[in-house]
Each structure stands twice: as structure tokens, then as C-alpha cells.
Backbone as CSV, one residue per row, in Angstrom:
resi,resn,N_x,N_y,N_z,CA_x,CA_y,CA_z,C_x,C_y,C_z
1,UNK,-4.177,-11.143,7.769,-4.195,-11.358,6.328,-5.315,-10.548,5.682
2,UNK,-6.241,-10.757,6.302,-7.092,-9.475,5.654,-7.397,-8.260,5.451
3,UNK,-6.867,-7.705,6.892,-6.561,-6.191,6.931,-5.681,-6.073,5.904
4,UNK,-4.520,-6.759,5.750,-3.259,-6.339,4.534,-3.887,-6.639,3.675
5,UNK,-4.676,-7.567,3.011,-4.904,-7.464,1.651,-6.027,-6.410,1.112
6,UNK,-6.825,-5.888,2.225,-7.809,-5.163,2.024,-6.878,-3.870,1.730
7,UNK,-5.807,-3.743,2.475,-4.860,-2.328,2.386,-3.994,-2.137,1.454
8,UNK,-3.874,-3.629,1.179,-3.057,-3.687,-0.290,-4.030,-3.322,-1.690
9,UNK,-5.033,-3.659,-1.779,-5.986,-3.180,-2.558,-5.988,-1.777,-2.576
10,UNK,-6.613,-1.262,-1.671,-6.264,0.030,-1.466,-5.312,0.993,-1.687
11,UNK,-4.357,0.535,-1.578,-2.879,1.495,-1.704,-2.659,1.402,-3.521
12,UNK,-2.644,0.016,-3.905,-3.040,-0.168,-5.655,-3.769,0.836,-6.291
13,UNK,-4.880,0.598,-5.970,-5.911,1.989,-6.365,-5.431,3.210,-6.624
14,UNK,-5.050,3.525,-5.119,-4.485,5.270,-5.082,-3.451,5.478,-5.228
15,UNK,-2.172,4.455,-5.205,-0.874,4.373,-5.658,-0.589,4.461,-6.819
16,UNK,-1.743,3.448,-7.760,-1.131,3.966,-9.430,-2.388,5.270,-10.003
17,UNK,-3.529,5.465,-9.214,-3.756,6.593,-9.141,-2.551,7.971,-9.246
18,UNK,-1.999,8.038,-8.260,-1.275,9.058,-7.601,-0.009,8.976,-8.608
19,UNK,0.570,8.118,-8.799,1.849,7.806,-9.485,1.582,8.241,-10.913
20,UNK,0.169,8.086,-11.524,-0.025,8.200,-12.880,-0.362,9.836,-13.125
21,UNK,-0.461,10.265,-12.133,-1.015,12.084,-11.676,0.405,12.454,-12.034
22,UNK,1.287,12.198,-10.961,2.305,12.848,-10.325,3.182,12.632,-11.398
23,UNK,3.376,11.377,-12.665,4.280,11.184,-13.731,4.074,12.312,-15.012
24,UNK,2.940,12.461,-14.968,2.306,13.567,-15.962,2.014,14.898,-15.333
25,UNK,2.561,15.108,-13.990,2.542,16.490,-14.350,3.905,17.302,-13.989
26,UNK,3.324,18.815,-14.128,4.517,18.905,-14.237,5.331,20.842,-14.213
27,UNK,4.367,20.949,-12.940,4.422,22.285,-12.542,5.396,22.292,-11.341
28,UNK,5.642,23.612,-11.379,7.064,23.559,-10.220,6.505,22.574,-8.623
29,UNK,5.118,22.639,-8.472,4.591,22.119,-7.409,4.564,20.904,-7.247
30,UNK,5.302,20.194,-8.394,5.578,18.770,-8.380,6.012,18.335,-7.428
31,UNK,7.444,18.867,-6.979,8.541,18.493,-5.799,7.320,18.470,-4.485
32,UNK,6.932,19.405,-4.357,5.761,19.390,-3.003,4.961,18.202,-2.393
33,UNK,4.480,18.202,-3.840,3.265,16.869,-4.149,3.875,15.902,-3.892
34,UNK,4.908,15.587,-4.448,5.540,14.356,-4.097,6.516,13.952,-2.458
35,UNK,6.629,14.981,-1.828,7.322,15.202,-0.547,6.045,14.781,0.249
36,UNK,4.521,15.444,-0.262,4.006,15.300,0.844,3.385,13.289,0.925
37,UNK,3.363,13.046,-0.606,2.647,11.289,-0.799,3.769,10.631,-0.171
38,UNK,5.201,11.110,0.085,5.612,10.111,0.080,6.349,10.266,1.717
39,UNK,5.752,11.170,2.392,6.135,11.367,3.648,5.868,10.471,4.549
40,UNK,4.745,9.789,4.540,4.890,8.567,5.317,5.462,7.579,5.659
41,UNK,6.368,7.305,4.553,7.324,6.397,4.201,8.870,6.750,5.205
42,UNK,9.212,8.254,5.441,9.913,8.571,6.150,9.539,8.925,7.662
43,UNK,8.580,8.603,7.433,7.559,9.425,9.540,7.894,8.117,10.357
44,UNK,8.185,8.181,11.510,7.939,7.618,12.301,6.394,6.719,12.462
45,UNK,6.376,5.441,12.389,5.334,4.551,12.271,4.311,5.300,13.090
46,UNK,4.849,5.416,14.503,3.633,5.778,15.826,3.765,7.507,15.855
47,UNK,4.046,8.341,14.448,4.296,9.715,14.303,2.790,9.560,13.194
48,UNK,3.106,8.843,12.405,1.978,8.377,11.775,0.145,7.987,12.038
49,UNK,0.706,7.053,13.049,-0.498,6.304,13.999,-0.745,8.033,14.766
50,UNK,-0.029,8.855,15.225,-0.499,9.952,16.079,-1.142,10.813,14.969
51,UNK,-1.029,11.057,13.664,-1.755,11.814,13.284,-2.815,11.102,12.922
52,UNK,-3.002,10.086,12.344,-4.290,9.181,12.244,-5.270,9.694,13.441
53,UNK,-5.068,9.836,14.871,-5.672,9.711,16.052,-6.169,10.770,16.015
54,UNK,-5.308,12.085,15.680,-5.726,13.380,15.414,-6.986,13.124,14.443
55,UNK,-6.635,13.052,13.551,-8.052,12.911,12.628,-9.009,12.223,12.454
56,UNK,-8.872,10.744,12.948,-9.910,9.605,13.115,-10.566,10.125,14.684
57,UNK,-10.044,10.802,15.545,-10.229,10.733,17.124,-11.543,11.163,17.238
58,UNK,-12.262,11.025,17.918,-13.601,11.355,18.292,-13.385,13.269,18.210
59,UNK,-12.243,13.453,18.718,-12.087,15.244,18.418,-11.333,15.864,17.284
60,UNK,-11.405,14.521,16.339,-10.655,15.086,15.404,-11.600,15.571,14.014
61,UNK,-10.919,15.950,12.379,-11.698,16.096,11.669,-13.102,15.219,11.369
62,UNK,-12.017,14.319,10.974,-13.547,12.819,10.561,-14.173,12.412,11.638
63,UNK,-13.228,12.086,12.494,-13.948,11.388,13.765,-14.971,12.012,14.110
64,UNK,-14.597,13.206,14.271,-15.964,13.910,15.270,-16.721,14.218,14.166
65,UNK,-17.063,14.381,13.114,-18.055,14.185,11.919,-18.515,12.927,12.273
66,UNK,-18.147,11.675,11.563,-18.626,10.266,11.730,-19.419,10.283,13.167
67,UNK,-18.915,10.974,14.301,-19.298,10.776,15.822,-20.758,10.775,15.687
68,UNK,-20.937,11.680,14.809,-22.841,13.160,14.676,-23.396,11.221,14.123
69,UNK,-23.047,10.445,13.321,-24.098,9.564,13.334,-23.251,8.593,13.711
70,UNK,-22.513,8.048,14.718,-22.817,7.122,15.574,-21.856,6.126,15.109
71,UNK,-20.773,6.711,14.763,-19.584,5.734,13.792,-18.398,5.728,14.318
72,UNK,-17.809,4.625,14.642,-16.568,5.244,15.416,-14.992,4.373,14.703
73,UNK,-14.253,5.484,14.300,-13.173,4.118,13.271,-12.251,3.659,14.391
74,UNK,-11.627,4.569,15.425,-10.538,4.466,16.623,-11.163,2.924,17.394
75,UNK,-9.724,1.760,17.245,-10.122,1.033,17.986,-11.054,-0.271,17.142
76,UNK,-11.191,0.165,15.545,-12.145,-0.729,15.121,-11.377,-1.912,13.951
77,UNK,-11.484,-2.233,12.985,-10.877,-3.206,12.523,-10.354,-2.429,11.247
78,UNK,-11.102,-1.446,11.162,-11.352,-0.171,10.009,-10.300,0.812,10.429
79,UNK,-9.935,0.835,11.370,-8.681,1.478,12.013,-7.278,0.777,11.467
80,UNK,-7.079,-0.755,11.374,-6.117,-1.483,11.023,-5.741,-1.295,9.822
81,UNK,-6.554,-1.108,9.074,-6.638,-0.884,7.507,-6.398,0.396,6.819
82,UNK,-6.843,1.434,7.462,-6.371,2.712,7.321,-4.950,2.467,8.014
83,UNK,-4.762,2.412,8.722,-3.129,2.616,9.520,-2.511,1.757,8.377
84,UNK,-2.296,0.313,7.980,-1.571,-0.247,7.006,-1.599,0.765,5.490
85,UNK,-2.609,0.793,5.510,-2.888,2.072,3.915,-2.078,2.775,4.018
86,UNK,-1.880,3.745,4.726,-1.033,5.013,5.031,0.176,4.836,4.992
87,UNK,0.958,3.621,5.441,2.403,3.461,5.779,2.683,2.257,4.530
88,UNK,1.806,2.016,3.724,2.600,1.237,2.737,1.934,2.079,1.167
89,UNK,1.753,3.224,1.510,1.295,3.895,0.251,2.392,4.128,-0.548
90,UNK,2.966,4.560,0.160,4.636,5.632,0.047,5.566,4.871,-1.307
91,UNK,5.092,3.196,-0.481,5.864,2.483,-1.061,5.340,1.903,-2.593
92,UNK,4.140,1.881,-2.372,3.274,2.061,-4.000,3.623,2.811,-4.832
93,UNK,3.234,4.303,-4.203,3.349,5.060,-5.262,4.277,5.304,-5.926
94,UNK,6.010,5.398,-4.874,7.154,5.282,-6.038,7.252,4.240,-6.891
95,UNK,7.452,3.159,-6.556,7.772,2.371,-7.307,6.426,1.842,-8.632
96,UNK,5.534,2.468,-8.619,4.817,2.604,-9.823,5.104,4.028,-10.151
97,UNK,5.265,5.146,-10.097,5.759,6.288,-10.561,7.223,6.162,-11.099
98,UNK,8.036,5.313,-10.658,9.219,4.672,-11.597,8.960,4.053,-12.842
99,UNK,7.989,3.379,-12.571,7.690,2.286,-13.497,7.102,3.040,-14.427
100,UNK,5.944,3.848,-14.097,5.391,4.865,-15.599,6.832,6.106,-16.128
101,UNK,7.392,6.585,-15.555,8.268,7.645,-15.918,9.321,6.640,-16.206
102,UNK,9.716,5.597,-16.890,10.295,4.559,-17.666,9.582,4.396,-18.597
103,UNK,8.174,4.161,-18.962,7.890,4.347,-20.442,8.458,5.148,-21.464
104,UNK,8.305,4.735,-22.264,8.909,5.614,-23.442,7.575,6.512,-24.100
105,UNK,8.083,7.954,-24.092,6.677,9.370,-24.066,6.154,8.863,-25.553
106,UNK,7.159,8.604,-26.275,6.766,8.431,-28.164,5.521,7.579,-28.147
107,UNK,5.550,6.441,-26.881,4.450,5.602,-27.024,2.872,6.288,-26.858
108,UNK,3.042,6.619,-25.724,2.436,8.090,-25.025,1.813,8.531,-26.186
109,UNK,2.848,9.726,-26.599,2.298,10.778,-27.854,1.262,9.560,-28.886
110,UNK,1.687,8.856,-29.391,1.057,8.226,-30.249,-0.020,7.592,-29.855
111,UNK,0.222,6.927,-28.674,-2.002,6.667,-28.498,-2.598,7.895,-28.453
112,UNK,-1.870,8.827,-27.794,-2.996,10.099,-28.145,-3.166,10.808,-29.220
113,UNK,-2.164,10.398,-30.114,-2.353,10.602,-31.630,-3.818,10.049,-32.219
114,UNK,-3.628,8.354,-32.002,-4.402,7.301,-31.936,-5.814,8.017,-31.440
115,UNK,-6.188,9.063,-31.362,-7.183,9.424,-29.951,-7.356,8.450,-28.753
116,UNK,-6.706,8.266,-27.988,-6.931,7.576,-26.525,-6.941,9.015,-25.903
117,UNK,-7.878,8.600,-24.736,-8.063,9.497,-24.150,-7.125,8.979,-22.892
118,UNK,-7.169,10.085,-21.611,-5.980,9.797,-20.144,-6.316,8.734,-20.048
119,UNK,-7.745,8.374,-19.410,-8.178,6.864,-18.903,-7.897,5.692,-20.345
120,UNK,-8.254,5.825,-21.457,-7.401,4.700,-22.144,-5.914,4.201,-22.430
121,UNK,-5.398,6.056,-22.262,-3.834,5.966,-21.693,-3.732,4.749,-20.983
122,UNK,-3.805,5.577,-19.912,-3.484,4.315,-18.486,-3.807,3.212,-18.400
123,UNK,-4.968,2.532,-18.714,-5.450,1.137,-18.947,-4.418,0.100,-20.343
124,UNK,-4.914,1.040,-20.754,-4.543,0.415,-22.381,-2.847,0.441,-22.621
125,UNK,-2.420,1.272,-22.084,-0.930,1.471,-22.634,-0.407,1.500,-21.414
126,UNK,-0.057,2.632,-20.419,0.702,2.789,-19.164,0.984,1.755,-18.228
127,UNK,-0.574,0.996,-17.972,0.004,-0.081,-16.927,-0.080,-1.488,-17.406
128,UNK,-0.091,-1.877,-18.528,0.426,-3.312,-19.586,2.018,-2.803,-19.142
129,UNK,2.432,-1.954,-19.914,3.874,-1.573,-19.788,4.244,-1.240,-18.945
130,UNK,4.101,-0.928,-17.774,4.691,-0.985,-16.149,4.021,-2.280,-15.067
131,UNK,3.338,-2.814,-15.521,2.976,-4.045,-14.751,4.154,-4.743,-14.130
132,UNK,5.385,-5.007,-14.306,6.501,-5.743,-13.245,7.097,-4.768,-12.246
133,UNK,6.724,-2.945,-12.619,6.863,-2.454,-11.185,4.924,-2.238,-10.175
134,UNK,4.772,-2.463,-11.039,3.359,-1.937,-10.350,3.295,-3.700,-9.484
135,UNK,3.594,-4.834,-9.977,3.445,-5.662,-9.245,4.437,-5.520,-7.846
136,UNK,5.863,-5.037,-8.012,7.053,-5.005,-6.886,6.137,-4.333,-5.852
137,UNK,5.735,-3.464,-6.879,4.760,-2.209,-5.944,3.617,-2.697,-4.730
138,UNK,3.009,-3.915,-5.453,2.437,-4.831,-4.589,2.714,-5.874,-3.450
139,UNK,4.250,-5.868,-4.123,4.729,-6.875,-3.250,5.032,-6.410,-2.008
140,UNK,5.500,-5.041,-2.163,6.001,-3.927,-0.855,4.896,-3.837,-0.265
141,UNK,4.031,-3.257,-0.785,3.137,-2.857,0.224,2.572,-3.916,1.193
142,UNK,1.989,-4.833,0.316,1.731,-6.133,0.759,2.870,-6.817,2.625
143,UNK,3.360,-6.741,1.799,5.195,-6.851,3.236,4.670,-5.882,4.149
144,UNK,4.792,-4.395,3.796,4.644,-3.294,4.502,3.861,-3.494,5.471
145,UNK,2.096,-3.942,5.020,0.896,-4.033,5.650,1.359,-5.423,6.511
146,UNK,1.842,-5.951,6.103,1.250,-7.316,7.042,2.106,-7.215,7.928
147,UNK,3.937,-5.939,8.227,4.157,-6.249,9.249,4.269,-4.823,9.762
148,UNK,2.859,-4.251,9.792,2.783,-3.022,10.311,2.509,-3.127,11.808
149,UNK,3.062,-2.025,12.568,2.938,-2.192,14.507,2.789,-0.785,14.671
150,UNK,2.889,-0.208,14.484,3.332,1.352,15.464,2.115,2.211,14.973
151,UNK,2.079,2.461,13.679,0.637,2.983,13.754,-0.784,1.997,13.884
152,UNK,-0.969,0.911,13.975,-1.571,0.317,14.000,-2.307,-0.112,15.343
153,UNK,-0.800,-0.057,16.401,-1.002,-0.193,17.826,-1.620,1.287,18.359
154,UNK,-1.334,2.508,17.966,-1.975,3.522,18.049,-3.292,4.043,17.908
155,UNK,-3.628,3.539,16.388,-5.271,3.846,16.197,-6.222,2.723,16.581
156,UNK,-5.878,1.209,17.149,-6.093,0.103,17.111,-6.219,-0.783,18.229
157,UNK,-5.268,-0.234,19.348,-4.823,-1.351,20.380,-4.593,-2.491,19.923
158,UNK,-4.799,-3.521,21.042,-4.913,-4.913,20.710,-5.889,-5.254,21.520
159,UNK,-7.054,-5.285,20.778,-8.332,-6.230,21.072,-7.955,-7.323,20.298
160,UNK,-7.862,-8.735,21.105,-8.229,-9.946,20.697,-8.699,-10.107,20.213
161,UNK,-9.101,-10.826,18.789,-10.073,-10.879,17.898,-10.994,-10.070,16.965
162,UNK,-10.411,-8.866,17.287,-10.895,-7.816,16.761,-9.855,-6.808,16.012
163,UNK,-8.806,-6.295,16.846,-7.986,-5.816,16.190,-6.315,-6.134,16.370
164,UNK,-6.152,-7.044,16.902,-5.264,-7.770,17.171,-4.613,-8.373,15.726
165,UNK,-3.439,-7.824,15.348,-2.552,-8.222,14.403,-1.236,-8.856,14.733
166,UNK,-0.801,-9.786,13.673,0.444,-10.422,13.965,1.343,-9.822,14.508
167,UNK,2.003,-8.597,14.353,2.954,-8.019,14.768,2.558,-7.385,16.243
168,UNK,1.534,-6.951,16.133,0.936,-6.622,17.325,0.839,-8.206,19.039
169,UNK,0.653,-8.936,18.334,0.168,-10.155,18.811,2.074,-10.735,19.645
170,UNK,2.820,-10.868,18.231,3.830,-11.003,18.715,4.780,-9.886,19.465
171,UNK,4.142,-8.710,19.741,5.086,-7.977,20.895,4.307,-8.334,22.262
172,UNK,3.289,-8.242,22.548,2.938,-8.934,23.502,2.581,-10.189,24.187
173,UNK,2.682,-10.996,23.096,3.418,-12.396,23.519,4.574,-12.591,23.855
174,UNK,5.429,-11.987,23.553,7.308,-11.658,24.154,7.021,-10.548,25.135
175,UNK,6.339,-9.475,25.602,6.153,-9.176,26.735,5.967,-9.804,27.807
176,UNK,4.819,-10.821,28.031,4.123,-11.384,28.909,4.854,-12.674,29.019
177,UNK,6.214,-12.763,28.458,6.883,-14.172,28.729,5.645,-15.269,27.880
178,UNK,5.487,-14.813,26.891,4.822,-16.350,26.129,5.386,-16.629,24.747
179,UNK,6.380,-17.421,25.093,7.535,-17.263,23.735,6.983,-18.611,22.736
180,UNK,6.294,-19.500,23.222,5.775,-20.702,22.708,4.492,-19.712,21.382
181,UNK,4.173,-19.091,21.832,2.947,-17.979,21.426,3.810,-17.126,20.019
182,UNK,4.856,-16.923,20.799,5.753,-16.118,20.025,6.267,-16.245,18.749
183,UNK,6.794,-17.490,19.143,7.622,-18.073,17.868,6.746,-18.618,17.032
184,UNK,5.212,-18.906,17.507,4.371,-19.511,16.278,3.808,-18.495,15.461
185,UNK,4.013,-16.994,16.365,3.606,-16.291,14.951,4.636,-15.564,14.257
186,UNK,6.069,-15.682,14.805,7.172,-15.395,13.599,7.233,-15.949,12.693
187,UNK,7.014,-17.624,12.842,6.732,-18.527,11.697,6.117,-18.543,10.893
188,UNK,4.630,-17.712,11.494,3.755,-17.802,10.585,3.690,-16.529,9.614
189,UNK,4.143,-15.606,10.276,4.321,-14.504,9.365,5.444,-14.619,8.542
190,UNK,6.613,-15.233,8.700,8.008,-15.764,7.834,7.115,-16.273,6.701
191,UNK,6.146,-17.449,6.772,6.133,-18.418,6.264,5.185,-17.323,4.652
192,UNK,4.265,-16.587,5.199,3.096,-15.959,5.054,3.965,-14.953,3.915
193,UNK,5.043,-14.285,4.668,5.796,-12.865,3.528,6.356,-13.774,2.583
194,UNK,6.838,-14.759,2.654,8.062,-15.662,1.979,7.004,-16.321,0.577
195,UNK,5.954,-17.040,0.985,5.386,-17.886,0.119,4.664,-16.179,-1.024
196,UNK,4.110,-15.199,-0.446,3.548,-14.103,-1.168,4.461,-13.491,-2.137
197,UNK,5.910,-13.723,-1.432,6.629,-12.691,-2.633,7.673,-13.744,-3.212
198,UNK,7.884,-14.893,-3.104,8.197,-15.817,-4.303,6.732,-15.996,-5.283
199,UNK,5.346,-16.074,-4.959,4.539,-16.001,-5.806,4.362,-14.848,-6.722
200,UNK,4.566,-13.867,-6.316,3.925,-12.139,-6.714,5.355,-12.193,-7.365
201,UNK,6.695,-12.779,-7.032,7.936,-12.733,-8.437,7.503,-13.424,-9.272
202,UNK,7.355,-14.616,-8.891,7.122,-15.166,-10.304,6.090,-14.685,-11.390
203,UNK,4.796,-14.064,-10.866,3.769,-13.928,-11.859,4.562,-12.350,-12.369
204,UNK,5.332,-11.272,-11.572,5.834,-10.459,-12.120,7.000,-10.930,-13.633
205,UNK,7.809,-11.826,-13.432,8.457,-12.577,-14.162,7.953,-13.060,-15.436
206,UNK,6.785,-13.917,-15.534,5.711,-14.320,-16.265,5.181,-12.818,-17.080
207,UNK,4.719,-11.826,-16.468,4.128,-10.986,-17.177,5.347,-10.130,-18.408
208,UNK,6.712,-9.818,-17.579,7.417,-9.266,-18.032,7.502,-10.007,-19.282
209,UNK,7.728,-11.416,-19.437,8.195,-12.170,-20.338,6.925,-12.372,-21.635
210,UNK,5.760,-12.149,-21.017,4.513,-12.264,-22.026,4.389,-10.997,-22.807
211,UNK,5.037,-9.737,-21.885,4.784,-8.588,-22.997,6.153,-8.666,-23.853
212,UNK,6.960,-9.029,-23.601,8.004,-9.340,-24.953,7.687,-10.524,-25.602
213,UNK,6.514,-10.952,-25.301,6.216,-12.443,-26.691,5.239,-12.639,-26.192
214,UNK,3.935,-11.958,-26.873,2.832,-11.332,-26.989,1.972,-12.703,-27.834
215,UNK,2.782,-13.144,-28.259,2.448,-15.043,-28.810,2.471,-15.567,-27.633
216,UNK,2.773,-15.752,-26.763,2.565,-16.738,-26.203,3.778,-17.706,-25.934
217,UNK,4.918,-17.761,-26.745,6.087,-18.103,-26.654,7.380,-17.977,-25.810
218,UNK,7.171,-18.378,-24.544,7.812,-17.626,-23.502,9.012,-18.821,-23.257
């Protein structure tokens, strides 16, 4: 639960970051940009987790930087969190890049008429008015992260107590014949996705309905 929500935070950030970039611009290099944010989403989970390794690895870019003072992410809890980041970004960023390229531009033109500047754009106008995808957006990722395995088991293993995740937890509890083990954390992760995204609908629901009655009259 914490690795995902820490990754869900994360992916928010750079998801309506990225989505609010990628809606406003608008050079032939668009198609690129967007092939490459949203490639993760199509990679192979442990194609994913292998390039992570490349670059987190003690011989890789960062890794072997971080190495020079004594930092190591491969294997750490900080590993779990990057691996969930990466494979539920994909799913952020479209579905808030839907959600802004559904505004209507007239609104747009006119706060900047208004003088708003980009950053009051986006605060003030862009994501009031895309808030029920930017929440879906949450809800995915959220899902994404908490039942991430393949890159996760890659940059991560399964240390007990350390980096040991549900999905992780439950393949090797059904390995080792411990199905009693097993089934308590299908449950608990059923119980865990189920209660998050009937909550995260409804407050999406709620918001949709408050910006069409801005009174209070819902």
C-alpha cells in the first residue's frame, strides 16, 4: 500500500505534468513524444523491470553514479516505487491528456486573454475542468501499482519485509504450495482495489456534479 500510493503520487505529478506539455504542443515531434511516454504501457512488465536494471544497476547510468557515494536503489524499497511509477505512468498520462484535449480552447484563449499565465492555466482552469479524468487517471494507476509483478520482481526481488509486495508475495506463496498464504492475499488485494475504486468513483462523480452546480446544489 505504500509503495503504490507513493507511485501513485508520483505518476499524478508527471502524468498531468506530461499530459498538459504534450496537449499544448504541437510540432510534428508530437507523435514521437507521445510513443515514447506511453511505451511502457505496451513493454513487457519484466522488458521494463530489464531496462530499469540497466539503469538503476550498479553498471548502469544512475546506479553507478549513486554507487561514487554509497547509494544503492537495486533491491531497495526505492526500487518498488520506481518500477510501479514506470508501468502505471502510461496510464496517467493518457487518460489526463484526454481529459485536457476535451476542454474547450475558447476557454483556454480567454484566460489568457484574462492574462493567466501557463501555470494559472493549468491550476485555475485545465485541471478544475478535467478533474473526473485526471481522477480515472488515478484510479488506474493506483490498480496498476498495487498489482505490479514483473518489473518489480526484477529491480526488487522478494525480500521479506523489505521489498516484498502483494503480487510478488502471492506468486510465491502458490509456488511453495502455501495456498492458505495465498488466498489471504488475493482477498486482500480484491478487497484493497475494490473498496479504492468504488471510493475514487464516487468522489470523481461528486466533483463532476459540483462543477455543473458550482452552488452547491447537487
Amino acid at each position: 500500500m505504500k509503495s503504490s500510493a507513493c507511485a501513485t503520487l508520483i505518476t499524478l505529478v508527471f502524468g498531468v505534468a506530461a499530459a498538459w506539455f504534450v496537449a499544448a504542443y504541437s510540432k510534428k515531434t508530437k507523435g514521437l513524444i507521445d510513443s515514447i511516454l506511453t511505451l511502457p504501457m505496451v513493454l513487457p512488465p519484466t522488458v521494463a523491470g530489464f531496462f530499469l536494471l540497466l539503469i538503476l544497476g550498479k553498471n548502469g547510468i544512475i546506479g553507478g553514479f549513486l554507487k561514487k557515494f554509497d547509494i544503492t536503489i537495486i533491491f531497495s524499497w526505492v526500487a518498488i516505487v520506481i518500477a510501479a511509477s514506470v508501468v502505471s505512468f502510461p496510464l496517467m498520462y493518457r487518460t489526463v491528456r484526454a481529459a485536457f484535449e476535451q476542454i474547450d480552447s475558447n476557454i483556454l484563449d480567454a484566460a489568457r486573454i484574462l492574462g493567466a499565465n501557463e501555470f494559472k492555466l493549468l491550476f485555475k482552469v485545465a485541471i478544475p475542468l478535467a478533474w473526473p479524468g485526471i481522477a480515472a487517471g488515478t484510479i488506474l494507476s493506483f490498480a496498476r501499482s498495487l498489482g505490479e509483478f514483473g518489473a518489480t520482481l526484477m529491480v526488487a526481488g522478494n525480500i521479506p519485509g523489505k521489498t516484498q509486495t502483494i503480487p510478488v508475495a502471492i506468486f510465491f506463496a502458490t509456488e511453495s504450495g502455501e495456498m492458505d498464504k495465498a488466498y489471504l492475499w488475493v482477498a486482500l488485494i480484491f478487497v484493497i482495489s475494490l473498496i479504492v475504486m468504488i471510493l475514487m468513483n464516487y468522489w470523481s462523480g461528486f466533483q463532476a456534479r459540483l462543477l455543473f452546480h458550482p452552488r452547491g446544489k447537487l
